[in-house]
C-alpha positions as CSV (number, residue, x, y, z in Angstrom):
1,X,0.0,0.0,0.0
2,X,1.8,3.2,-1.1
3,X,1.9,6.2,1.1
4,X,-0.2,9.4,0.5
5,X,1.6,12.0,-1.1
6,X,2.7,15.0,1.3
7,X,2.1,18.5,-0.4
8,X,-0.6,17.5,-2.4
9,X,-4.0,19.1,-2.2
10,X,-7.0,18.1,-3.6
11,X,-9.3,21.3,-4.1
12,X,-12.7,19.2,-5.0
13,X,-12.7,17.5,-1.3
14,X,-14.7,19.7,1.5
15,X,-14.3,23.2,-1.2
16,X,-11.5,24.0,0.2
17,X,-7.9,25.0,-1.3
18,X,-6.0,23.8,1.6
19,X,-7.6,20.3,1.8
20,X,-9.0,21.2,5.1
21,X,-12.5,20.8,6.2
22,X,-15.1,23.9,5.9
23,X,-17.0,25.1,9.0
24,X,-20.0,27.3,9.8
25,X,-17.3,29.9,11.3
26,X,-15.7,30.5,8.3
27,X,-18.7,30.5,5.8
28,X,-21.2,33.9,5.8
29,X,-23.6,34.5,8.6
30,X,-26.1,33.2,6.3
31,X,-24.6,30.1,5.1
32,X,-22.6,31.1,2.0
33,X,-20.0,29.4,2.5
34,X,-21.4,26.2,2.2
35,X,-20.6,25.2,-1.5
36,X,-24.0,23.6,-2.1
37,X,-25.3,26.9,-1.0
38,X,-23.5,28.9,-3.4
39,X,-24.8,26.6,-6.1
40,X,-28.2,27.0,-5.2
41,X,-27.7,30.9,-4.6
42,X,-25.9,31.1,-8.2
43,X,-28.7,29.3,-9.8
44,X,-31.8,31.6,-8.1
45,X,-29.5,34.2,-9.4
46,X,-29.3,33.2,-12.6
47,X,-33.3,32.8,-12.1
48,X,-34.0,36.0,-11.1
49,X,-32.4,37.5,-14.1
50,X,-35.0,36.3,-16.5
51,X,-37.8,38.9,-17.1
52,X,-40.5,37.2,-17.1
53,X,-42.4,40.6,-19.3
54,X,-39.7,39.8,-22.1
55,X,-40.3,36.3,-22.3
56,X,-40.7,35.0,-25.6
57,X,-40.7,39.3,-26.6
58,X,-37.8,39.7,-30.3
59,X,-34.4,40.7,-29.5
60,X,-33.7,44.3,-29.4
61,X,-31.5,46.0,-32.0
62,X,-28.7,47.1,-30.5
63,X,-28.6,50.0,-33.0
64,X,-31.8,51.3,-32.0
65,X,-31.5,51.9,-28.3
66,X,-31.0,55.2,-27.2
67,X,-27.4,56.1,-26.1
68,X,-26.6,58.7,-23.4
69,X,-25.6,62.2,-24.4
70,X,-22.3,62.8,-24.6
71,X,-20.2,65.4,-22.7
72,X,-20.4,67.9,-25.4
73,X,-24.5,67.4,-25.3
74,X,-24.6,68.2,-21.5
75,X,-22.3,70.8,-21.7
76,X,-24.2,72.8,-24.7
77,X,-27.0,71.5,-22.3
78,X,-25.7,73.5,-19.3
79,X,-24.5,76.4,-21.1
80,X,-28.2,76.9,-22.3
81,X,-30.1,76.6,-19.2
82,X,-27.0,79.3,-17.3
83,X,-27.6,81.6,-20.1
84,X,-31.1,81.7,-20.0
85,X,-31.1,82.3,-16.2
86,X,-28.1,84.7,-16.1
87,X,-30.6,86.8,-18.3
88,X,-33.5,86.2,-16.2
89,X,-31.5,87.4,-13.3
90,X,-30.3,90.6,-15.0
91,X,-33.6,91.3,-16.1
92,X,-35.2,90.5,-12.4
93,X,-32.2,92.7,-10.7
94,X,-32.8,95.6,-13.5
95,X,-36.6,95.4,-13.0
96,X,-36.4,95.7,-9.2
97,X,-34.0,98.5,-9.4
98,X,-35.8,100.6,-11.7
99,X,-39.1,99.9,-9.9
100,X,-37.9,101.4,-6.9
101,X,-35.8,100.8,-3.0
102,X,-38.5,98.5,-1.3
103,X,-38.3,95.9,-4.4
104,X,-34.4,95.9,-4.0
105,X,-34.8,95.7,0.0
106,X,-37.2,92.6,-0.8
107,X,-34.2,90.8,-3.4
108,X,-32.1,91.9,-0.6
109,X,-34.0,90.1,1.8
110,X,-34.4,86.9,-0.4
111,X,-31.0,86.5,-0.9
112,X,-29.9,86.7,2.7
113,X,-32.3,84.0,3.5
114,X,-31.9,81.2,0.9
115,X,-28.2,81.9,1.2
116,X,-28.5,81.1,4.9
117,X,-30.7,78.2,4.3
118,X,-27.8,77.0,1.9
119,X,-25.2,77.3,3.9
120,X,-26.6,76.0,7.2
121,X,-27.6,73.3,5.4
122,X,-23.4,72.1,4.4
123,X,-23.1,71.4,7.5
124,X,-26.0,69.6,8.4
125,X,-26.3,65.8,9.7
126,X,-29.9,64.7,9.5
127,X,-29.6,61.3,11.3
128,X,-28.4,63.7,14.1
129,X,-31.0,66.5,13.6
130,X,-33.9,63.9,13.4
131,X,-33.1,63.1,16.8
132,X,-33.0,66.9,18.1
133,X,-36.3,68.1,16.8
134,X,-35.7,71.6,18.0
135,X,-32.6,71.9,15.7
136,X,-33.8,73.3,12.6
137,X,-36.4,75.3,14.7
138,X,-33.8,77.3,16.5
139,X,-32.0,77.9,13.2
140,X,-34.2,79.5,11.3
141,X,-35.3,81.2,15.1
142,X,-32.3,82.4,15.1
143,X,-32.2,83.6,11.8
144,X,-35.7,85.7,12.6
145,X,-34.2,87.3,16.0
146,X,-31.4,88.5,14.0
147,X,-33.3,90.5,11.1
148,X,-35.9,91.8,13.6
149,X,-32.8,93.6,15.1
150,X,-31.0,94.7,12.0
151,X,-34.0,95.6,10.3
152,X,-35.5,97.4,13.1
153,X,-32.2,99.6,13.1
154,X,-32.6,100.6,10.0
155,X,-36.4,101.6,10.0
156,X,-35.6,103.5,13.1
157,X,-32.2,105.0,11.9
158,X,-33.7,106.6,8.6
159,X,-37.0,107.1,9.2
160,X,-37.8,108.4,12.9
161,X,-40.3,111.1,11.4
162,X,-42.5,108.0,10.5
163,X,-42.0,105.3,13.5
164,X,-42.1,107.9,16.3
165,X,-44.5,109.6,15.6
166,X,-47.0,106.7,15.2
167,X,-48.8,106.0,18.4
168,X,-48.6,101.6,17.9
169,X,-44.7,102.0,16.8
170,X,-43.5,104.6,19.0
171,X,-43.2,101.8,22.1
172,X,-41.9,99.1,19.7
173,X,-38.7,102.2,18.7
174,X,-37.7,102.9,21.7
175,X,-37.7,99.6,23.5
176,X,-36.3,98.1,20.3
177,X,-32.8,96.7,21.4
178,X,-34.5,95.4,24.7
179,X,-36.8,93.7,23.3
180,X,-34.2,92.1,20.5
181,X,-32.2,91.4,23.5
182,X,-35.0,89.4,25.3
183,X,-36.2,87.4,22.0
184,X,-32.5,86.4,21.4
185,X,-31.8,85.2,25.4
186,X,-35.1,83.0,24.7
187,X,-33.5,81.2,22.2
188,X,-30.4,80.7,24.2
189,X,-32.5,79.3,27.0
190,X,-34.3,77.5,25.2
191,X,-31.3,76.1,23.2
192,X,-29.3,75.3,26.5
193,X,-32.8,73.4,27.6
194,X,-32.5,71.1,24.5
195,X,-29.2,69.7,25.1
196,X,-30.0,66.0,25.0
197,X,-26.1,63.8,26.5
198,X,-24.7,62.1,23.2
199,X,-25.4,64.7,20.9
200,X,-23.7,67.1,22.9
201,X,-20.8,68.1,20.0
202,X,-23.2,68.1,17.2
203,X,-25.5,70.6,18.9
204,X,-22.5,72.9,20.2
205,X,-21.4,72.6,16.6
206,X,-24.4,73.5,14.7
207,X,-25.1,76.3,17.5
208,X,-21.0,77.6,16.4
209,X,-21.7,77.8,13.1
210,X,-25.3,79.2,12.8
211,X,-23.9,82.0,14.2
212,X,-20.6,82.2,11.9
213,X,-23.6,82.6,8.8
214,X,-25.4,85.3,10.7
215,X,-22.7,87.3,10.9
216,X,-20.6,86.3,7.3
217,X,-24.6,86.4,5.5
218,X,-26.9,88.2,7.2
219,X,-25.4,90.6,9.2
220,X,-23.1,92.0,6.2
221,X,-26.9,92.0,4.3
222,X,-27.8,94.8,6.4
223,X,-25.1,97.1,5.7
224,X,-25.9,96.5,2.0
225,X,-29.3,97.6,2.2
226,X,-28.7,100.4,4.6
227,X,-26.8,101.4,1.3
228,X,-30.0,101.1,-0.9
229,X,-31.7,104.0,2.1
230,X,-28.3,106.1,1.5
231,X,-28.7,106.5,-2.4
232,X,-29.3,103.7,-4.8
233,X,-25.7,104.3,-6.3
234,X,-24.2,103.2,-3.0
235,X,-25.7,99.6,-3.7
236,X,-25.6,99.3,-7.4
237,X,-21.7,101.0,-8.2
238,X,-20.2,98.1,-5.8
239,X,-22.9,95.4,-7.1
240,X,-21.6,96.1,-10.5
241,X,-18.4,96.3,-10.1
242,X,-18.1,93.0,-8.3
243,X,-20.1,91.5,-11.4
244,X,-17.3,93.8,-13.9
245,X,-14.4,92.1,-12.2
246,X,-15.7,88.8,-12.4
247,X,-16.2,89.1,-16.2
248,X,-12.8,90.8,-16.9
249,X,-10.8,88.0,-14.7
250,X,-12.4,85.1,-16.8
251,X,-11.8,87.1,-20.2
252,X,-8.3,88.1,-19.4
253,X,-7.5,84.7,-17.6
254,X,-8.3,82.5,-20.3
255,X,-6.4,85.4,-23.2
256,X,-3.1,85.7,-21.6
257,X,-3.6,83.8,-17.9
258,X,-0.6,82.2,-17.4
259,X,0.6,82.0,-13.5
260,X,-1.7,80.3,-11.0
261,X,-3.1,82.8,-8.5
262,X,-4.5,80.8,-5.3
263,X,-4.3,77.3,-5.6
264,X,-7.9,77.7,-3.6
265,X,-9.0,78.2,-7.1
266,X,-6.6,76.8,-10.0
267,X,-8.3,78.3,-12.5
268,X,-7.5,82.0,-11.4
269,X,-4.2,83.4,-12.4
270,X,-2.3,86.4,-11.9
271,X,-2.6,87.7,-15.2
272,X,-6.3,87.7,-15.3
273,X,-6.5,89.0,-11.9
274,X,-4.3,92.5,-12.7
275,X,-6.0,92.5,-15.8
276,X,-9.6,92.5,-13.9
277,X,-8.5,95.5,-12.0
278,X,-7.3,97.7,-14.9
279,X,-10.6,97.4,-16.2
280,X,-12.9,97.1,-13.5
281,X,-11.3,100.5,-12.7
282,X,-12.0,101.8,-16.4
283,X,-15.8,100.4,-15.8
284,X,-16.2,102.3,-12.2
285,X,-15.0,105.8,-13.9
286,X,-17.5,105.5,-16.7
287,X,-20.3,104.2,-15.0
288,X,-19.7,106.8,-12.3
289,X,-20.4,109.6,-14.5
290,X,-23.2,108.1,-15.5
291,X,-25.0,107.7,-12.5
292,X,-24.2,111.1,-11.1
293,X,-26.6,112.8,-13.5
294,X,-29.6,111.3,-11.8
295,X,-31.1,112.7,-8.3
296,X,-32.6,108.7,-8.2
297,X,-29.3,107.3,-7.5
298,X,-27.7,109.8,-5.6
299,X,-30.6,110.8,-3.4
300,X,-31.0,109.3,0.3
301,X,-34.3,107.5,0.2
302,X,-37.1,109.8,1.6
303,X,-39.8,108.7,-0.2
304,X,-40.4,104.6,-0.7
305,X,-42.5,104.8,-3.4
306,X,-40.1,106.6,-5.5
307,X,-39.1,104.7,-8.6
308,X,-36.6,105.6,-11.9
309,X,-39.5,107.7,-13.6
310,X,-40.6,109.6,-10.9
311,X,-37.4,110.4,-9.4
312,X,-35.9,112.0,-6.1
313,X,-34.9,115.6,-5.5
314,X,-32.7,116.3,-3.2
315,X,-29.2,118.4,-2.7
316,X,-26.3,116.9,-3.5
317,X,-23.6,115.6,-1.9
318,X,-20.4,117.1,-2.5
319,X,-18.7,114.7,-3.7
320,X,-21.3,114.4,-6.8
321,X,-20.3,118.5,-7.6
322,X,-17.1,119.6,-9.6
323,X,-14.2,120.6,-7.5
324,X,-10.6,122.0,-9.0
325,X,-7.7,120.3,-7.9
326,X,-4.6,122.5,-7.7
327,X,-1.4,120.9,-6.4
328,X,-0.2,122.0,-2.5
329,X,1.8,124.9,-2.4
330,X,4.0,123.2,-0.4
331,X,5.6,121.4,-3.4
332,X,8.6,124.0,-3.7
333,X,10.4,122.5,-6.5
334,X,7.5,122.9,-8.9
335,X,8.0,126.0,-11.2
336,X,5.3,128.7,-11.3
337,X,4.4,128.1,-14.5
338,X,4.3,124.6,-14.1
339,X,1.7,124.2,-11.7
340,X,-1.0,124.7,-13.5
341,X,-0.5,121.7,-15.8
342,X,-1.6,119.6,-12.3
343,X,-4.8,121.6,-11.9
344,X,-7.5,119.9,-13.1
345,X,-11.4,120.2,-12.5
346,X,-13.6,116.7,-11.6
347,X,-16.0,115.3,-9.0
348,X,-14.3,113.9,-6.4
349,X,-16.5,110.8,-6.8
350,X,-14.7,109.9,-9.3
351,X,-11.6,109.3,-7.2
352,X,-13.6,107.5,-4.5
353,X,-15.2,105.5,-7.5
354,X,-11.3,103.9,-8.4
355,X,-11.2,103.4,-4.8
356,X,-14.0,101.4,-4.4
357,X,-13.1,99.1,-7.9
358,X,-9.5,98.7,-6.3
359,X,-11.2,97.0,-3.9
360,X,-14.0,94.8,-5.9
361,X,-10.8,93.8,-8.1
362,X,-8.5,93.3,-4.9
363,X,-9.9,92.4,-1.5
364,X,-13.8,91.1,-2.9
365,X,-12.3,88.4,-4.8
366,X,-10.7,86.9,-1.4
367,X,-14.7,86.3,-0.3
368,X,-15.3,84.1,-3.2
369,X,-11.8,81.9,-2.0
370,X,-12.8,81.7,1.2
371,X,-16.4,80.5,-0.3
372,X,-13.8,77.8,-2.3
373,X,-12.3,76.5,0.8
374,X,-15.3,76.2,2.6
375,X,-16.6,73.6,-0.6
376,X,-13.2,72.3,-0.7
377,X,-13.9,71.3,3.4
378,X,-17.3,69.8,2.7
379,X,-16.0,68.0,-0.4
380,X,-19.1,69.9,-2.5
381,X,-19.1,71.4,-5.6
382,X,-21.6,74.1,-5.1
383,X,-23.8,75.7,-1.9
384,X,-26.9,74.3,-3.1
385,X,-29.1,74.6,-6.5
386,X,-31.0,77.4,-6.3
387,X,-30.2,78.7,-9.7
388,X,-30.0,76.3,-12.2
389,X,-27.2,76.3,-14.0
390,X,-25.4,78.4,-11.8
391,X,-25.3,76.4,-8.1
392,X,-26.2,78.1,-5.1
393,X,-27.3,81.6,-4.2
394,X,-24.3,81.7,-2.2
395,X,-21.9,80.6,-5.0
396,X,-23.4,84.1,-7.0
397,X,-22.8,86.2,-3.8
398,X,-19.8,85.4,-2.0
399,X,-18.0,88.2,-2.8
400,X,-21.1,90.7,-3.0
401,X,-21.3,90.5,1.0
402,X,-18.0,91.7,2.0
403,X,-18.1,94.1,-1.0
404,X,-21.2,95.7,0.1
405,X,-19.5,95.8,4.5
406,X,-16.9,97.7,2.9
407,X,-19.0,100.6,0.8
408,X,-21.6,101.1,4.0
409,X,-18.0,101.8,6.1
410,X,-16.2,103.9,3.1
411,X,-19.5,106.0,3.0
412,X,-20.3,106.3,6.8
413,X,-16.0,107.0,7.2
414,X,-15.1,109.6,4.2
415,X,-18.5,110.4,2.1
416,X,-21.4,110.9,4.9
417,X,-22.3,114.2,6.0
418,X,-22.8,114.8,9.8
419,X,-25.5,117.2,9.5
420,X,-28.4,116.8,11.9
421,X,-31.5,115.6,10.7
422,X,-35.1,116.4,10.8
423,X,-35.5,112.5,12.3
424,X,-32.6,112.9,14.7
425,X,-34.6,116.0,16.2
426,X,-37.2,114.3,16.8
427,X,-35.9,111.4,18.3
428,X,-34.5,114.0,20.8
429,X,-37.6,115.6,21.0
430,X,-39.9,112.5,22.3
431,X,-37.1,110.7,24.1
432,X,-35.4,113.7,25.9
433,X,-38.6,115.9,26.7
434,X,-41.6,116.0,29.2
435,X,-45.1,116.5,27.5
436,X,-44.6,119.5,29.1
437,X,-41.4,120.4,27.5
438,X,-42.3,119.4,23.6
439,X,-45.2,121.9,24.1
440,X,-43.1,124.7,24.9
441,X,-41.1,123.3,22.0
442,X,-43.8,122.8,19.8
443,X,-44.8,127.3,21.0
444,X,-41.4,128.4,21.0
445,X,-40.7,126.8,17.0
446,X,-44.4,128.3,15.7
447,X,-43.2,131.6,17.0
448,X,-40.1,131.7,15.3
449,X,-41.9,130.4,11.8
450,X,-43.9,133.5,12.1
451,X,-41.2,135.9,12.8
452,X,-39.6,134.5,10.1
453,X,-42.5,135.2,7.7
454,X,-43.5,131.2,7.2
455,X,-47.1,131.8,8.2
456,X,-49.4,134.3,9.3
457,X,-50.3,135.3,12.7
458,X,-53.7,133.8,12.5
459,X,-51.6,130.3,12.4
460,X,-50.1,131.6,15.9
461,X,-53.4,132.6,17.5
462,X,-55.0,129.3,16.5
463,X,-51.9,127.2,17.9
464,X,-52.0,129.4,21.2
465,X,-55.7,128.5,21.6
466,X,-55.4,124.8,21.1
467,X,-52.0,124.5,22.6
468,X,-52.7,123.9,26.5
469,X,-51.8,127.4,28.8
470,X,-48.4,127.8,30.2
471,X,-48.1,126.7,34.0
């Protein structure tokens, strides 16, 4: 009887390579492994591929099924739909501004919102928020507290002759920052009641960065439409120079772009980005001198229902009015002959106008990489799809934000005018005086109107009759 031969293995016995014995520990928990199993698996299989609708049904022509579209299909595709709605968005954002302030405060308001909603939304988990019901609730309360405030400011800030003088309004003015304050401690308190052990991180999380898009969103929203109640040029000169600069850096990028920029953004190069400036400046002079011929755009807002054909009238700000500029007299080593080749005669908006491009072409830009690395953290291409073709709401107006911060400072820190207002008096009026005291106000005012000739003395006589007696 010869010996077995060591070595040798026989991979028909028990299914296995190694000539050893197969178990229920090393098959699949529900049996796999066992080779009969697989068998019977791989003929149900082979079962369940038959359609029992195309049984006995011809063959179908290879030829005539449809194919997919190719890449240059989807991307005519998706050049078509992004045209159509870039021209549907220029035709919504000229129709707004044309129709008058409240319809830009309203796309103002839009886009603050669905660019929260896109953003808060990145950064979602909704196996985590399903279990913390209160989650999305406090977001968008949040979101609410915050424009009740900002809003409120604004209301109160440009039109005090209107709120406080209105007998349901006046408490809601001057009790408006307390009242703010107590609506946003609810939300704390009731935030800090809904902290459930185990979701602890997430909810501290979400809580972090709801508040990071208030302030980077809706916060910086404000200042842009406390722009629109300063004249409409103030909102529409940065809008479109933001939009100018865009264009220019793709158009000069892809003629001569040759050194990578940011590597944020490896499409953006150096030579588009200088390029975009030169002419984004270019744009802002032109367009500047265009704007300044109409009181609708230069005007602070005192009447809402003003539009583009009905206009506003008001006195300009200086820097809309020529000025000659003559070089200091403190340059000694300029001939007297020669100093008159430097005088020169323009509006000084002008030179705040290349000011403000520098920075759409310079610092604005920077918002839309920071937008970039926020997709590159989240591994997304865009914020969302609000506009089709396009992405998000927030991919359009990344750099529109910051761009719009920095013209409500530039104004407020070297174009504003401190003069007192008519709504400024009367805030001092009704918050610093007795009843007693706007009375003798109200008497002392109506006599100097009719010293000063404004009305008659029968006005005088019938306010001194109706007026109550002096104590």
């Amino acid at each position: 009887m010869s010996k077995p031969r060591r070595g040798v293995k026989f991979p028909h016995r028990n299914g296995n390579a190694d000539g050893r014995r197969s178990s229920f520990g090393e098959g699949s928990e529900d049996g796999s492994g066992s080779p009969i199993r697989k068998r019977m698996s791989a003929s149900h299989s082979q079962l369940g591929e038959i359609d029992e609708t195309k049984v006995g049904a011809q063959p179908q022509d290879p030829a005539q099924q449809p194919l997919p579209p190719s890449d240059y299909e989807k991307k005519k595709a998706n050049f078509l739909i992004r045209t159509f709605w870039t021209f549907v968005m220029i035709g919504g954002f000229f129709g707004a501004l044309f129709m008058g302030h409240i319809y830009i405060i309203a796309c103002i308001t839009a886009v603050q919102i669905v660019s929260f909603k896109e953003v808060i939304a990145i950064a979602s988990m909704p196996s985590r928020a399903r279990n913390i019901m209160a989650t999305k609730t406090l977001n968008w309360y949040w979101l609410a507290t915050t424009m009740y405030f900002l809003y409120g400011e604004s209301v109160i800030y440009y039109f005090k002759h209107i709120v406080l003088v209105d007998r349901v309004l006046l408490p809601l003015a001057t009790h408006h920052r307390f009242i703010s304050f107590v609506l946003y401690v609810i939300g704390f308190v009731f935030f800090v009641a809904s902290l459930k052990a185990g979701h602890l991180k997430f909810q501290f999380t979400n809580f972090a960065w709801t508040h990071m898009a208030l302030y980077l969103i809706v916060v910086q929203a404000h200042f842009v439409m406390n722009n629109v109640f300063e004249g409409m040029i103030w909102f529409f000169l940065p809008a479109s120079l933001v939009i100018t600069n865009d264009i220019f850096a793709y158009i000069c990028g892809i003629t001569f772009g040759r050194t990578q920029l940011i590597k944020l953004s490896p499409k953006k190069t150096v030579e588009g980005f200088v390029g975009a400036w030169v002419m984004t400046v270019i744009f802002a002079f032109g367009l500047t001198n265009l704007l300044m011929r109409s009181g609708y755009f230069i005007c602070p807002v005192t009447d809402l229902g003003a539009n583009v054909f009905t206009g506003l009238e008001c006195e300009p700000n200086p820097v809309f009015k020529p000025h000659t500029f003559k070089p200091s007299t403190d340059l000694f080593f300029l001939p007297d002959g020669y100093q008159d080749l430097f005088t020169f005669t323009m509006e000084p908006m002008q030179i705040h106008a290349i000011i403000i491009a520098s920075f759409a072409s310079l610092i604005a830009p920077f918002g839309g990489f920071f937008a970039s690395g926020l997709k590159r953290t989240f591994k997304i291409k865009d914020f969302g799809h609000s506009i089709p073709g396009h992405g998000g709401m927030t991919d359009r107006m990344d750099c529109q934000f910051i761009m719009g911060f920095f013209a409500y400072i530039y104004y407020h820190t070297f174009i504003a005018l401190n003069n007192i207002t008519y709504g400024q008096v009367m805030e001092l009026a009704i918050t610093g005086l007795s009843p007693a005291e706007q009375v003798e106000l109200m008497r002392g005012m109506a006599h100097y109107l009719e010293n000063q000739g404004t009305w008659s003395h029968q006005v005088m006589t019938c306010l001194d009759a109706a007026l109550p007696a002096k104590r």
